[in-house]
C-alpha positions in Angstrom: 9.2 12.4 -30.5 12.4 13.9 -29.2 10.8 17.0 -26.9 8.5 15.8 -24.2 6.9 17.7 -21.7 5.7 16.2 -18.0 3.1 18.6 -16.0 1.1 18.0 -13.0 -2.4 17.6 -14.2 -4.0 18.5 -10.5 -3.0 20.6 -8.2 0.3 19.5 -7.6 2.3 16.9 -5.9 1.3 14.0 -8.0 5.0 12.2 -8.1 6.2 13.8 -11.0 9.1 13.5 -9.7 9.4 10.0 -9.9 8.4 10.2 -13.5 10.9 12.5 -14.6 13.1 10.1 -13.2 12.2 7.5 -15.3 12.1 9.1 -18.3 15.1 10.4 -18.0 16.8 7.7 -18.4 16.3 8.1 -22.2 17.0 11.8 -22.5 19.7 14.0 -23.2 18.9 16.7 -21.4 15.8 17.3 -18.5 14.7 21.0 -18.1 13.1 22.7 -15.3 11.2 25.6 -17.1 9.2 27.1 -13.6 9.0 27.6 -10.4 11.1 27.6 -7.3 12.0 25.8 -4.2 8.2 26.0 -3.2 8.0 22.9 -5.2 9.2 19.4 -3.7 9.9 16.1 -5.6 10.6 12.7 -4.0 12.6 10.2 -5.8 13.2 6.7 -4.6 15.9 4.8 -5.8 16.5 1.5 -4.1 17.1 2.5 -0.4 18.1 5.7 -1.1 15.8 9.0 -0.9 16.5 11.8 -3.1 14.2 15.2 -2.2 14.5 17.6 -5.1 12.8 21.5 -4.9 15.2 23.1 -7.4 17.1 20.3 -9.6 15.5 18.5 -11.9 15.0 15.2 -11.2 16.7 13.9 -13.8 20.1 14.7 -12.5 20.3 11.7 -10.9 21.2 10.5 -14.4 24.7 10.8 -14.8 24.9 11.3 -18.9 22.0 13.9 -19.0 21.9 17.4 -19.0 20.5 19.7 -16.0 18.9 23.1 -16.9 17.4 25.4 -14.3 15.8 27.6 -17.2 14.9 31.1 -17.8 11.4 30.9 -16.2 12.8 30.1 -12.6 13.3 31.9 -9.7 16.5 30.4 -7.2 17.6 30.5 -4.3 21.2 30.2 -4.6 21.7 28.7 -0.8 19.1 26.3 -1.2 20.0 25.5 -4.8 23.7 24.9 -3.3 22.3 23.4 -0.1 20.8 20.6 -2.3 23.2 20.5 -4.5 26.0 19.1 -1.4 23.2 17.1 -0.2 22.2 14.9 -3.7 26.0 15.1 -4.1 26.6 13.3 -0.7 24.1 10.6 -1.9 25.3 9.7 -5.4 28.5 11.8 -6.5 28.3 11.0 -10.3 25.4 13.5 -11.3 24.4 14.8 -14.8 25.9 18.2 -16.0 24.0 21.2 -14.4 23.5 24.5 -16.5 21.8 27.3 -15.0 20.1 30.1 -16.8 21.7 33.8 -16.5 18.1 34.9 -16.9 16.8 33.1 -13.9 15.9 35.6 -11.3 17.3 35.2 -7.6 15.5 34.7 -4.3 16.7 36.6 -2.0 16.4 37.1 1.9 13.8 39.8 2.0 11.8 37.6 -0.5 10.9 35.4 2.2 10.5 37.9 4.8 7.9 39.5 2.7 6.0 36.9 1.7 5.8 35.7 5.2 4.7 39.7 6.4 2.0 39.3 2.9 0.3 36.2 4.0 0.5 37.5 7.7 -1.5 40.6 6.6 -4.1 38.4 4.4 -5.6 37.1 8.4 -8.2 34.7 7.3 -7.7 35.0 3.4 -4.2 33.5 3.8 -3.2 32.1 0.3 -1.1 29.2 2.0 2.0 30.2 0.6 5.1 28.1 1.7 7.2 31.2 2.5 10.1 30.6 0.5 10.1 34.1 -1.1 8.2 32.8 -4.7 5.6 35.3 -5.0 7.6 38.8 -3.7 10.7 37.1 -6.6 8.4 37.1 -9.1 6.5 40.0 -8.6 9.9 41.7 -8.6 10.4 40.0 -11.7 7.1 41.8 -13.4 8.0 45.2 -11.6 11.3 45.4 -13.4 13.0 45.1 -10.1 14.0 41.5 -10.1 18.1 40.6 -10.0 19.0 38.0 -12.6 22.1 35.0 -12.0 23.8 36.9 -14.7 23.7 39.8 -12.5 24.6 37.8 -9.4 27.9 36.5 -10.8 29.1 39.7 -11.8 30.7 41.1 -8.4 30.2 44.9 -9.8 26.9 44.9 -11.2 25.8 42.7 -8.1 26.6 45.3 -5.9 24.9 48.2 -7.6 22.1 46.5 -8.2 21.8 45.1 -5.1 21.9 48.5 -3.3 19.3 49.7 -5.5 17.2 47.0 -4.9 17.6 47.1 -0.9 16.9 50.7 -0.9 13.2 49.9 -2.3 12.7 47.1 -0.2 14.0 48.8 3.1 11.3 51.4 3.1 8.6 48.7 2.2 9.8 46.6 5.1 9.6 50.1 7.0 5.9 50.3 6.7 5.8 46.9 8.3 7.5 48.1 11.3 10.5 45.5 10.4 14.5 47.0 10.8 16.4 47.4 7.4 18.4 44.7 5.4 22.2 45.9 6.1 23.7 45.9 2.4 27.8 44.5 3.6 26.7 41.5 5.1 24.1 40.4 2.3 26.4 41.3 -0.4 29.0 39.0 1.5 26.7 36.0 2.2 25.6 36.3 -1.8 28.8 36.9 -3.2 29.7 33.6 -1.6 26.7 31.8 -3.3 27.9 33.4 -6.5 31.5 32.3 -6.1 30.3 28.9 -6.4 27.4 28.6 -8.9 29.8 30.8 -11.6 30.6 28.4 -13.4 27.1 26.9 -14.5 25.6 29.7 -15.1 25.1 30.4 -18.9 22.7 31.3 -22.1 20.5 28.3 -21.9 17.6 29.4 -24.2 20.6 28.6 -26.8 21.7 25.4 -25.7 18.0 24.3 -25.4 17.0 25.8 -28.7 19.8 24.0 -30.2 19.5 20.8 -28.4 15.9 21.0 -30.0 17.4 21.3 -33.6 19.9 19.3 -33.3 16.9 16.1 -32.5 18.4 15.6 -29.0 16.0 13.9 -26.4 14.7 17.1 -24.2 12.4 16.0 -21.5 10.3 19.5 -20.0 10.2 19.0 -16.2 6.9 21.2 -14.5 6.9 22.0 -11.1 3.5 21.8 -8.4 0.4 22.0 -10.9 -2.2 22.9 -13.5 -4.9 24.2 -11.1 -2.0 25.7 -9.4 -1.2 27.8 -12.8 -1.6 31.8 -12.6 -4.2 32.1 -15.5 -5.5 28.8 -15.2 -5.8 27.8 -12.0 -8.3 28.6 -8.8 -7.0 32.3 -8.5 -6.1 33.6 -6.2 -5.3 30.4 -4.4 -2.3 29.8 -7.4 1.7 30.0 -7.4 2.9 33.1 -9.1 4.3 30.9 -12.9 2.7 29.2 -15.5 3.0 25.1 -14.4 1.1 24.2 -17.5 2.4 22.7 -20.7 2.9 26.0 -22.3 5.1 27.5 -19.2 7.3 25.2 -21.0 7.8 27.3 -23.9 7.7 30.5 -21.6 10.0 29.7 -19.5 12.9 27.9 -22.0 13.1 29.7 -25.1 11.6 27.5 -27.4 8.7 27.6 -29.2 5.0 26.0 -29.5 6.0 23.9 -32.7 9.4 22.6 -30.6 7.0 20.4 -28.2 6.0 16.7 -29.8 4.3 15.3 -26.9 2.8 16.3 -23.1 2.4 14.0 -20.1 0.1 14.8 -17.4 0.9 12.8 -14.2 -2.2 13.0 -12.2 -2.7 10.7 -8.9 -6.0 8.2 -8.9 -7.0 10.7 -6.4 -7.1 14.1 -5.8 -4.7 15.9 -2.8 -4.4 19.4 -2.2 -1.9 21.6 0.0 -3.1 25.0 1.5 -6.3 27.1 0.8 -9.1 27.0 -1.6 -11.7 25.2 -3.0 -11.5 21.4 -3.2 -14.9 19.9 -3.9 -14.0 16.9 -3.2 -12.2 16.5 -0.5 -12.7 13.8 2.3 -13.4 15.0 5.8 -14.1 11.1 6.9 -11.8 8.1 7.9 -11.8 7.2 4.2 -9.9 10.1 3.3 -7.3 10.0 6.5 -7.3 6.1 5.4 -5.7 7.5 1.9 -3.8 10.0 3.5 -1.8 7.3 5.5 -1.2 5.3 3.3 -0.3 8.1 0.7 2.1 9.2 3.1 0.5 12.7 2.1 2.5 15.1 3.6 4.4 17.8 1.6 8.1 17.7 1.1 8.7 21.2 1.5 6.5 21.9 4.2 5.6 18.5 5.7 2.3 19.5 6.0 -0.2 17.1 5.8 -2.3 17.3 2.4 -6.0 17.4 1.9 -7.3 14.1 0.5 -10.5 13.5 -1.7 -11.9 11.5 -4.8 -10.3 11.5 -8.2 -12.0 14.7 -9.5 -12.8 13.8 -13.6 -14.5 17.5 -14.1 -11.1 18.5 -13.7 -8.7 16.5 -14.9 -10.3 16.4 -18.4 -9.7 20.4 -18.1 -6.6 19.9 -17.5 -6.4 17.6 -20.0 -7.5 20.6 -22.7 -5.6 23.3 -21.1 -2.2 21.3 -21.6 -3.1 19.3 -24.9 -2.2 16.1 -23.1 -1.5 13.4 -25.5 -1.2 11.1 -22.8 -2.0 10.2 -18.8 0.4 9.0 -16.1 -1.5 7.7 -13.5 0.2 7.4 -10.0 -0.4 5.9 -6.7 -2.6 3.5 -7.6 -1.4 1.1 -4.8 -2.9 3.8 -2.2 -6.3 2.8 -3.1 -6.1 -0.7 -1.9 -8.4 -1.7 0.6 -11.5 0.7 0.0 -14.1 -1.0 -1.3 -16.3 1.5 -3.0 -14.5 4.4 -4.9 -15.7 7.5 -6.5 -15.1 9.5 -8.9 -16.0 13.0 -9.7 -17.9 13.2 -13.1 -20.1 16.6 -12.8 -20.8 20.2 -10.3 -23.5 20.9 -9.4 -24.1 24.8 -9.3 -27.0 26.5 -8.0 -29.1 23.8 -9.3 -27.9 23.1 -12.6 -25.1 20.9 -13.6 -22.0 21.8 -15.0 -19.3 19.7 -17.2 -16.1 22.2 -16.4 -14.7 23.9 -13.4 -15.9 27.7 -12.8 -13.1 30.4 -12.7 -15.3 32.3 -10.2 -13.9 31.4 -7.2 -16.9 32.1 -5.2 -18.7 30.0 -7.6 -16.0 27.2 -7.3 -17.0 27.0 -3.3 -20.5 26.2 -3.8 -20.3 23.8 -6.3 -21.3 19.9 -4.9 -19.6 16.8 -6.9 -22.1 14.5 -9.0 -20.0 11.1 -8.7 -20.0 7.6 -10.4 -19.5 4.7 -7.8 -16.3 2.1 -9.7 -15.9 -1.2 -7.4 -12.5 -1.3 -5.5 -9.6 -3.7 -5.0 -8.3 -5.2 -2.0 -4.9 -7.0 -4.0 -1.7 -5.3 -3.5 -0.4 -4.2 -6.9 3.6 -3.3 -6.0 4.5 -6.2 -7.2 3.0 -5.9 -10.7 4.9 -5.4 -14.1 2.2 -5.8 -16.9 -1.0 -4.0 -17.0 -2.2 -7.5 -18.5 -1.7 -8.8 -14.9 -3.1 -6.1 -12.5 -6.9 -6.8 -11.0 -9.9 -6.2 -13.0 -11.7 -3.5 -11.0 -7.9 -1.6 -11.4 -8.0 -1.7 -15.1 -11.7 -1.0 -15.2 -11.3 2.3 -13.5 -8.2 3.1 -15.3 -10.1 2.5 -18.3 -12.7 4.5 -17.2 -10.6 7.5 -16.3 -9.5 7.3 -20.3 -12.6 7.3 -21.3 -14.2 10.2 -19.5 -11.0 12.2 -20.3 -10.6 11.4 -24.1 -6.8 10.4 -23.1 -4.9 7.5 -22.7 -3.1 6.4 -19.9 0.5 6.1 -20.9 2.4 5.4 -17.5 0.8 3.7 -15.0 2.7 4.2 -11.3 1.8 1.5 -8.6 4.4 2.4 -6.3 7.7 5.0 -5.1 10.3 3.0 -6.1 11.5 3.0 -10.0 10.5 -0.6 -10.7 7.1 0.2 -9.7 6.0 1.4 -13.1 4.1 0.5 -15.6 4.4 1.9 -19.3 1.4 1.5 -21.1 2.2 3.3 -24.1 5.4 3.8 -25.3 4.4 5.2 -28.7 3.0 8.3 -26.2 6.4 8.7 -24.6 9.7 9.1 -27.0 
């Protein structure tokens, strides 16, 4: 199974990151198909600590191939800013290749996705500010300015002033002053200067990788609920983090994919507004939070904690054809004697077996749970799933069950060595 794609089955943050790392150990090239540098990812190697939002995590891999795909949006000063940084930390990195069809983030991006979430007042989305929503709606209106565009000083400026004369009027209405064209075109051209030279027709290389049998491993950013169609709209990024963004945003088709991955936690966390059924607002859930270290890598905000949530995960399951789980942070539930699990809603006095697009209907709905004893044994040290405690396997196995997938990675700490694979045949 040479193509393999790795999506968060919750609402993000579930240490894919980690897992991408790895796996990609065995491939010949990772792929980022979505997203921006909303998105965080943590990878622990030894004593180092790498932070990722735009590279793929796989870069750490000095033989594989980097792609920042077509279904992106970048910001070339991060992207470089991270770039210098991983560089600093371990100078043999894989190859990076960046899409000419990426579209770029830009200055007033930010600024008006700041102003947007500012005007929502209490219906704030909990955007992280970084410009992702204004670049891709930019993208939709036709607007957008691609890398291919960026590189080439002439059509750079000229698009660039035709872009700033649209967004100076709309930053007008806000009462905000205008974004003076010389000294953006300098600061950009400067970015450009730089990340020439990676910037290419990756839909080709990937489509040919994919002939040619190579290992491609499909790296998702934040997660399914977090997905523009599929997720709890209007509380959602503005991409497609499910399975099939994969194909959206890359260039290859639905038949090109052998297997999906969903890395979910053995709880549920959740960053910003919107419904989260169930969520902890007692000592058990700051307990998990603690020792989760939950607190995002972009924003270092702290995240909202609660039971494993089943009713969605096996949705998640559906949505993204999972052949297979990765269940992560295991270790964090050590020391809570009584877990649960979510395994219905309860809606206006009926239960429910799925999650209900309606928002409003979302909000109201209570969690039916199934009580699974807990373990107080400290699993880092584990290497066989043979050898971890009973109640651990039990709930893994129950997890399975209710989901109608197997668990194929099984992540009981940060650090590389803290993983177990489960099934192999699921993987490559």
């Amino acid at each position: 199974m040479p193509t393999l794609v790795i999506v968060g089955a919750q609402w993000g943050d579930e240490a894919k990151g980690k897992i991408v790392d790895v796996l990609a150990q065995d491939a010949e090239h990772v792929v980022r198909f979505s997203g921006g540098n909303n998105a965080g990812h943590t990878v622990i190697v030894g004593d180092q600590e790498f932070k990722f939002q735009l590279l793929p995590a796989g870069i750490l891999h000095p033989d594989a191939t980097a792609v920042l795909a077509s279904g992106m949006v970048i910001d070339p000063k991060g992207l470089l800013d991270e770039l210098d940084r991983t560089r600093a930390m371990k100078p043999e990195l894989g190859t990076l290749r960046i899409s000419g069809s990426a579209h770029v983030v830009f200055p007033y991006h930010r600024l008006l996705d700041e102003l947007e979430e500012e005007a929502r007042g209490h219906n704030k989305i909990g955007t992280t500010s970084r410009g992702i929503g204004p670049a891709y709606q930019d993208k939709v209106a036709r607007i957008g300015i691609r890398m291919c565009e960026l590189v080439c000083e002439k059509r750079f400026a000229d698009r660039l002033k035709e872009v700033l004369a649209v967004k100076n009027r709309l930053l007008a209405m806000f009462g905000k002053p205008e974004i003076a064209f010389d000294q953006l075109f300098a600061e950009y051209s400067a970015y450009a200067t730089r990340l020439r030279p990676f910037v290419q027709d990756t839909d080709w290389f990937v489509q040919e990788a994919v002939i040619r049998g190579d290992r491609v491993l499909f790296e998702g950013a934040q997660g399914t609920f977090l997905d523009l169609d599929h997720g709890t709209y209007p509380y959602v990024t503005s991409s497609h983090p499910v399975a099939a963004g994969a194909c959206l945003g890359t260039g290859v088709g639905p038949r090109a994919i052998d297997s999906v991955l969903g890395v979910c936690k053995a709880y549920t966390t959740r960053v910003g507004s919107g419904p989260f059924p169930t969520e902890l607002h007692d000592n058990i859930g700051e307990q998990i939070r603690q020792q989760g270290h939950e607190f995002g890598t972009v924003t270092g905000r702290s995240r909202r904690c609660g039971w494993l949530d089943l009713v969605a995960l096996r949705q998640s399951a559906r949505v993204n054809s999972m052949k297979g789980l990765i269940l992560t942070r295991l270790d964090v539930l050590q020391d809570i004697p009584t877990l649960k699990v979510a395994t219905a809603y309860e809606l206006d006095g009926a239960e429910i077996p799925y999650l209900p697009a309606d928002i409003e209907d979302f909000a109201k709905v209570a969690p039916v749970y199934k009580a699974l004893p807990g373990w107080t044994e400290n699993l880092r040290t584990v290497r066989k799933v043979e050898d971890l405690p009973k109640n651990v396997r039990d709930y893994v196995a129950f997890v399975e069950e209710f989901t109608n997938t197997p668990a194929a990675i099984l992540s009981i700490g940060p650090d590389r060595a803290e993983t177990i694979i489960v099934r192999p045949d699921l993987i490559w």
